[in-house]
C-alpha positions in Angstrom: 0.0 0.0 0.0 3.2 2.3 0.5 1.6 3.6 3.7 4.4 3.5 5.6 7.8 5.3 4.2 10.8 3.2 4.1 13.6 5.8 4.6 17.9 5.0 4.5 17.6 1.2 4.2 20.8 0.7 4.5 22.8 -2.8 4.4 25.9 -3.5 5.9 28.3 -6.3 7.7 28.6 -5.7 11.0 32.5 -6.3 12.2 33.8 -5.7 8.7 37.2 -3.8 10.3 37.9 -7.3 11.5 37.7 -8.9 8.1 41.6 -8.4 7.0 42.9 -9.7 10.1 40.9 -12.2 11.2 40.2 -13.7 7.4 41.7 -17.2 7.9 38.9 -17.7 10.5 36.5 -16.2 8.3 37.0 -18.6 6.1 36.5 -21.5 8.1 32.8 -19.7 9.5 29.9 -19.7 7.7 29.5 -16.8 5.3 27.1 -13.8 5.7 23.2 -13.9 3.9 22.9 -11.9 1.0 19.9 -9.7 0.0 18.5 -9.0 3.2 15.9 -6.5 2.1 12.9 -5.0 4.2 9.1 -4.2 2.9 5.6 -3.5 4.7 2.8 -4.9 3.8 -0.8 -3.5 5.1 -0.1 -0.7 7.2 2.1 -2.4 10.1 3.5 -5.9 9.1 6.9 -5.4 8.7 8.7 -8.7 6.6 12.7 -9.1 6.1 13.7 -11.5 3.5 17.1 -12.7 2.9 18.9 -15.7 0.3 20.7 -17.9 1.9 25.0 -17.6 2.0 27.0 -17.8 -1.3 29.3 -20.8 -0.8 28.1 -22.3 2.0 29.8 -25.8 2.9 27.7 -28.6 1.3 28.2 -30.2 4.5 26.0 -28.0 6.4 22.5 -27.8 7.1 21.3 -24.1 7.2 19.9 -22.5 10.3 19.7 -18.8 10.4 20.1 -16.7 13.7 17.8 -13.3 13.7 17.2 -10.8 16.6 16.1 -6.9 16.6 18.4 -4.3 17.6 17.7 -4.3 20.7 18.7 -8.1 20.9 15.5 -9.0 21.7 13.3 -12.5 20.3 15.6 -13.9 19.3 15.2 -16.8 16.8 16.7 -19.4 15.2 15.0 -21.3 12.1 15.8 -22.7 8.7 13.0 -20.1 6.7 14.6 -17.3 5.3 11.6 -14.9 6.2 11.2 -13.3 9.2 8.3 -10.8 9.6 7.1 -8.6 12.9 3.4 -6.4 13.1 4.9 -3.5 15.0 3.6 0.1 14.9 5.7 2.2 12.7 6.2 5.1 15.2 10.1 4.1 15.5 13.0 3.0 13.8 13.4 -1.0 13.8 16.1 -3.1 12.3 16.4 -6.6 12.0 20.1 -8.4 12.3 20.2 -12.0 10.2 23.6 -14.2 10.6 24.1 -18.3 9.2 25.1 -21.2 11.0 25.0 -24.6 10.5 23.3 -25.9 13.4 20.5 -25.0 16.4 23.1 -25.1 18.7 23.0 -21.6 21.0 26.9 -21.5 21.6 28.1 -21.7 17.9 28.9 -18.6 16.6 26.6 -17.0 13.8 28.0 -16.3 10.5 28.5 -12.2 10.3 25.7 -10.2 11.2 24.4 -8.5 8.1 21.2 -5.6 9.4 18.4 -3.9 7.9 16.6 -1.6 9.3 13.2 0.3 8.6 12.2 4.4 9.5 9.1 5.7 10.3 7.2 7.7 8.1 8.8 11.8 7.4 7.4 14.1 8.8 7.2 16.9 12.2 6.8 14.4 15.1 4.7 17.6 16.9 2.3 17.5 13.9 1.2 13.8 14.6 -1.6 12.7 16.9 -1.2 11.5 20.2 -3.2 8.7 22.8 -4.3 7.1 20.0 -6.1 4.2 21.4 -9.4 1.7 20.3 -12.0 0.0 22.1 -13.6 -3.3 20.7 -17.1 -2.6 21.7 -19.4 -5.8 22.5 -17.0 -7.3 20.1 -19.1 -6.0 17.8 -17.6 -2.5 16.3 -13.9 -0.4 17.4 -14.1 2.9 18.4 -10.6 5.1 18.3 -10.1 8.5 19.4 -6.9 10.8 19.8 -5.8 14.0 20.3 -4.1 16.5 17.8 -0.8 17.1 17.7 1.4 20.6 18.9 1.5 21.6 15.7 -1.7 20.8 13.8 -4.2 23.5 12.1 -7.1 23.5 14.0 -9.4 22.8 10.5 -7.7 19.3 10.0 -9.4 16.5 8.0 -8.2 13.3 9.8 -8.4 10.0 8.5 -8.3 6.9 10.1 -7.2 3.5 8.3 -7.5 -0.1 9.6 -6.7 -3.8 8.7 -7.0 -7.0 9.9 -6.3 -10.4 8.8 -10.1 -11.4 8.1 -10.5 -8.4 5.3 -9.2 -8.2 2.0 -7.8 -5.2 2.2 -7.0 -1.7 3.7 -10.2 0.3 4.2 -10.9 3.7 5.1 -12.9 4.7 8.3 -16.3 7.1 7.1 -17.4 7.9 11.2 -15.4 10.7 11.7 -16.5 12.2 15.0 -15.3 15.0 17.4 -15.7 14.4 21.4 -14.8 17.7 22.7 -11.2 17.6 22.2 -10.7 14.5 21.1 -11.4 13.4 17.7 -12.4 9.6 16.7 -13.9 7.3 14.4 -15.5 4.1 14.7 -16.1 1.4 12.2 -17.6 -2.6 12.3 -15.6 -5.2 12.9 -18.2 -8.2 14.3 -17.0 -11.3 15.6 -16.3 -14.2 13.2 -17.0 -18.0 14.1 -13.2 -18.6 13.3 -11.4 -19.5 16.7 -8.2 -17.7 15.6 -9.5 -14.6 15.1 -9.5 -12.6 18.4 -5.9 -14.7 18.4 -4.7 -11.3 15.8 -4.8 -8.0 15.9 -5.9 -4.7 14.0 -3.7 -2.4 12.7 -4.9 1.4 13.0 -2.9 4.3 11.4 -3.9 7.9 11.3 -3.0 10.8 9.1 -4.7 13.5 7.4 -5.7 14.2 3.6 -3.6 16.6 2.5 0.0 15.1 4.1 0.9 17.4 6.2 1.2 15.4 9.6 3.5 12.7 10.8 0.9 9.5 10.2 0.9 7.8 13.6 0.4 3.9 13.9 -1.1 1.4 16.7 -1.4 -2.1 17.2 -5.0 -3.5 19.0 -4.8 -7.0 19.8 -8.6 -8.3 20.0 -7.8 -10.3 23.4 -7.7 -6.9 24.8 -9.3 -3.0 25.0 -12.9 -5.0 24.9 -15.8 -3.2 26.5 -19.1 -5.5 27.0 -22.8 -3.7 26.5 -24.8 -3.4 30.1 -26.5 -6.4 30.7 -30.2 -6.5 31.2 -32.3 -7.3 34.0 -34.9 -9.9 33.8 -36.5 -10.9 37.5 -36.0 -9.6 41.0 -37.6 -12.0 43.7 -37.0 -13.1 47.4 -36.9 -16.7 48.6 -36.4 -17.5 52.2 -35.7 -14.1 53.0 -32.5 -13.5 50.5 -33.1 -11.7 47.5 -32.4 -13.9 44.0 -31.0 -11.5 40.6 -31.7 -13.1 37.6 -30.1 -11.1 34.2 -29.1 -11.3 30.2 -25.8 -11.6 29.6 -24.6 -9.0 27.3 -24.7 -10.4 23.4 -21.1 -11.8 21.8 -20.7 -13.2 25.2 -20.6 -16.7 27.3 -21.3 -16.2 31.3 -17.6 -18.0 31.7 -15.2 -14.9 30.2 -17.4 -12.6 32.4 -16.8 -11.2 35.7 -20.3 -8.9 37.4 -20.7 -6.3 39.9 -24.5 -6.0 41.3 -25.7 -3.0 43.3 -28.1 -3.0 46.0 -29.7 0.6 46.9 -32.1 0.4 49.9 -34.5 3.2 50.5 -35.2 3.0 54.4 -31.1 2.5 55.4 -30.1 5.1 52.4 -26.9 2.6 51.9 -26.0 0.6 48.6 -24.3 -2.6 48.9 -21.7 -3.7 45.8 -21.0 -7.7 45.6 -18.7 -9.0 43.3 -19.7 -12.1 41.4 -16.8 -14.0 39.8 -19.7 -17.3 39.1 -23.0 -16.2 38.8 -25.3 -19.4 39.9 -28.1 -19.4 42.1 -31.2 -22.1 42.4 -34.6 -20.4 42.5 -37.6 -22.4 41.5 -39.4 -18.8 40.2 -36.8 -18.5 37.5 -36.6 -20.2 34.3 -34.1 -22.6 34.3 -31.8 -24.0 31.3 -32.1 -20.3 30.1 -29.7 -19.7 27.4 -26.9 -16.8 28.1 -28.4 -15.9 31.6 -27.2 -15.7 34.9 -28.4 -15.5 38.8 -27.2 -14.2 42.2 -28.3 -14.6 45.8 -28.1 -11.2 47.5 -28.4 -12.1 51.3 -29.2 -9.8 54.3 -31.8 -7.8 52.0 -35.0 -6.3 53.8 -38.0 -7.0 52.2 -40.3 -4.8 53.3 -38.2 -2.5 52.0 -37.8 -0.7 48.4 -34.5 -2.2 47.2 -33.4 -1.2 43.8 -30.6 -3.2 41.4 -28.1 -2.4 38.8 -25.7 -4.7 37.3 -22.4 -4.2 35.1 -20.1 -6.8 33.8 -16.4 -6.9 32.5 -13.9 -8.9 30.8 -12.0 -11.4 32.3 -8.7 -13.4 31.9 -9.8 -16.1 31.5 -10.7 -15.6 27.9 -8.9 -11.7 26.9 -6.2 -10.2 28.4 -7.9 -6.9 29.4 -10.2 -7.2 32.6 -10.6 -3.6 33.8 -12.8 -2.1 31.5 -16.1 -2.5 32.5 -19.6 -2.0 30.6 -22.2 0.9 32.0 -24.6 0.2 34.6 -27.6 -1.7 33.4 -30.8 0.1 33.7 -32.1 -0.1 37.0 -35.3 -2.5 38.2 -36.4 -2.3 41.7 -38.6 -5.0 43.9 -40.4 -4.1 47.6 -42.4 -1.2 49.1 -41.9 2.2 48.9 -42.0 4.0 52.5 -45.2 6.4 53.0 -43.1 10.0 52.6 -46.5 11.9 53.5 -46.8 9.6 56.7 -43.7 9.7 57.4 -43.0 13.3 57.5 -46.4 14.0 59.8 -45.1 11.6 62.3 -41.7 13.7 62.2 -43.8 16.6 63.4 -46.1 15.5 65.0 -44.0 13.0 67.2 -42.1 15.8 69.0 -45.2 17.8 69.9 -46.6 14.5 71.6 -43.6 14.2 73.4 -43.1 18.2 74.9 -46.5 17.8 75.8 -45.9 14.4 77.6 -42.9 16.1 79.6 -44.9 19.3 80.7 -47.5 16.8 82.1 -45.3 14.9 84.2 -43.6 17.4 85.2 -46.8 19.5 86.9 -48.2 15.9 88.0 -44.7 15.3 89.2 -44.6 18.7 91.3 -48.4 18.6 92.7 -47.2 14.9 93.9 -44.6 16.2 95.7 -47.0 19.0 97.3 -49.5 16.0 98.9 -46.1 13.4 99.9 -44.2 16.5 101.6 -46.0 19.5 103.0 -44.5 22.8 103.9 -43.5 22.7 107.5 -44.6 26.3 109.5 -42.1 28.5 110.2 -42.4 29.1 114.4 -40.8 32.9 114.0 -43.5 33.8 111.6 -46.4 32.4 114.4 -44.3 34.6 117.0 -43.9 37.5 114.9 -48.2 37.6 114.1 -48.7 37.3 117.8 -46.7 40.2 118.8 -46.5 42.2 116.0 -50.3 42.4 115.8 -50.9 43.7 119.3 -48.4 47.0 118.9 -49.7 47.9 115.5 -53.1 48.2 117.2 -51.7 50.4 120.0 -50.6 52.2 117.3 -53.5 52.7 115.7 -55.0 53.6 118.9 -53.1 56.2 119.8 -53.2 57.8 116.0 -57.2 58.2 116.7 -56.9 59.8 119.5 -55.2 62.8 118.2 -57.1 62.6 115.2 -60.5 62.9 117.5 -59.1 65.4 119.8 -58.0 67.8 116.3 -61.7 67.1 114.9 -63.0 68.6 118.0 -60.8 71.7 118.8 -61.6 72.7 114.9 -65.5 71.7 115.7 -65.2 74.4 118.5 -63.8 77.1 116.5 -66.1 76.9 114.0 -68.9 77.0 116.6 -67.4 80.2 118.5 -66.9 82.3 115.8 -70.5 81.7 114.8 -71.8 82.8 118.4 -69.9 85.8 117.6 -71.5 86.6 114.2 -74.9 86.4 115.6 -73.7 88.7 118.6 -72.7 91.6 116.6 -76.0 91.9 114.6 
């Protein structure tokens, strides 16, 4: 597809200043492959290919040593074809030396490398956290985020491969997510048991080639996201409260671990259980029920209103990936819901009933206490009434007296000066 640029492919033997003085031992080694080349094929399968040795010793069977530059898988086999699917972010090379046996501590032939560049291009231009979710194992969804130096007005696009199409296509379901951009295309589930055993090969660039195009490898044993699953009876049996749900489609019950969440309205507390085997007995539920599963919540009130959710993830036992999980299931609830109207009267009125219970008592409480201990008399007080009485009526007493004796003299005056009126006339 020439998708991704091969740039300075270059060939050469590695310890070649060692050649002139070490050339009667060359000569007794095995000598160097020729033709090592390097080509892509798709957008990330990178295949070296290499002719065997030019006078070789008859008497030697062919085995040819290979490892990356970084010395890592090593190999050692008779094909003269090795290939690797590697995102083509980086420079990778590929070193390829003879020998005429499997035999670790014989010495290779000379080295001979090849190596392979990434694409040209302004590394600050190309996207970044490129990544891809295989949805219900039914359709991938990539995003990523522009690169440094990107125009905000440009048209990504977004190619993909895998071994079960014929060729390279071209995703159409370009989408923006606030700042991330995506696309998402179809890739359903085949009956083949090697296919979630490969991968899919993602690169993205944009139209006009101005950006670095940037690569990623998605194995299909991991990044896999199951739908909700769906909730199909809620009932209690001997006081325990039995989940019966629909596994998520694509799916067997075996490569799925679930999470079930227990809200109660009267305690206000939710109770998470995690289910690694989902199996329950319950005569209510339908049993030999294809791609369904059961739980036994215990300690659940009935007489409550308890309400359920349920989400499910991947697990090792069949994928790699186990921690993303699907979104909660839509929720389904079972038992009565609490009077609010009741219960808020007896909030207020409840109080009331008791201030006026503690007032009660506590006159009842002080009237008792009256009748069972009386007030004893205070003897000074007797004393005091007895004598005090008698001097405030001498007193009083003695205060009429003078006010009799003043009545009269004034009685007398008025009566003399009368007599003496009459006189003069």
């Amino acid at each position: 597809m020439g998708f991704c640029y091969v740039a300075g492919a270059g060939l050469k033997l590695l310890g070649s200043s060692r050649l002139v003085s070490q050339s009667a031992r060359i000569t007794e080694t095995q000598p160097p492959v020729t033709n090592l080349s390097v080509s892509v094929e798709n957008l990330c399968t990178v295949i070296w290919t290499w002719n065997p040795p030019e006078g070789a010793s008859s008497n030697c069977s062919l085995w040819y040593f290979s490892h990356f530059g970084d010395k890592q898988d090593k190999k050692i086999a008779p094909e003269t074809r090795r290939s690797i699917e590697v995102p083509l972010n980086e420079r990778i090379c590929l070193q390829v030396g003879s020998q005429c046996s499997t035999n670790e501590s014989e010495k290779p032939s000379i080295l001979v490398e090849k190596c392979i560049s990434p694409p040209e291009g302004d590394p600050e231009s190309a996207v970044t956290e490129l990544q891809c979710i295989w949805h219900n194992l039914s359709y991938m969804k990539c995003s990523w985020l522009p690169g440094r130096n990107t125009s905000p007005d440009t048209n990504y696009t977004l190619y993909y491969w895998h071994r079960s199409l014929e060729k390279i296509h071209q995703c159409e379901n370009i989408f923006r997510e606030g700042q991330y951009f995506g696309c998402s295309f179809d890739l359903t589930k085949v009956k083949d048991s090697s296919f979630e055993q490969h991968s899919v090969q993602i690169m993205v660039k944009d139209n006009a080639g101005k950006i670095k195009p940037s690569f990623n490898i998605v194995p299909l044993t991991s990044r896999v996201k199951p739908d909700p699953p769906h909730i199909k009876n809620l009932s209690f049996h001997n006081d325990d409260l039995y989940v019966q749900w629909e596994n998520p489609q694509n799916f067997i019950s075996r490569c799925l671990f679930y999470e079930v969440e227990v809200n109660n309205s009267q305690t206000e507390t939710h109770n998470v259980f995690y289910v690694q085997e989902a199996k329950c007995e319950n005569p209510e539920f339908e049993r030999n029920v294809e791609n369904t599963s059961c739980f036994m919540v215990p300690g659940v009130l009935p007489d409550t209103l308890n309400t359920v959710r349920i989400r499910v993830k991947t697990n090792k036992l069949c994928y790699e990936d186990d921690k993303l999980w699907s979104n909660w299931s839509q929720e389904m609830s079972i038992g009565k819901k609490r009077n609010s109207t009741l219960y808020i009267t007896m909030l207020l009125i409840v109080p009331v009933i008791v201030a006026g219970a503690i007032i009660v008592l506590l006159l009842y409480l002080k009237r008792l206490k009256i009748i069972i201990f009386p007030p004893i008399p205070d003897p000074g007080k007797i004393f005091k009434e007895m004598f005090g009485d008698q001097n405030d009526d001498t007193l009083h007493w003695k205060k009429y007296d003078i006010y009799e004796k003043q009545t009269k003299e004034e009685t007398d005056s008025v009566v003399l000066i009368e007599n003496l009126k009459k006189a003069s006339q």
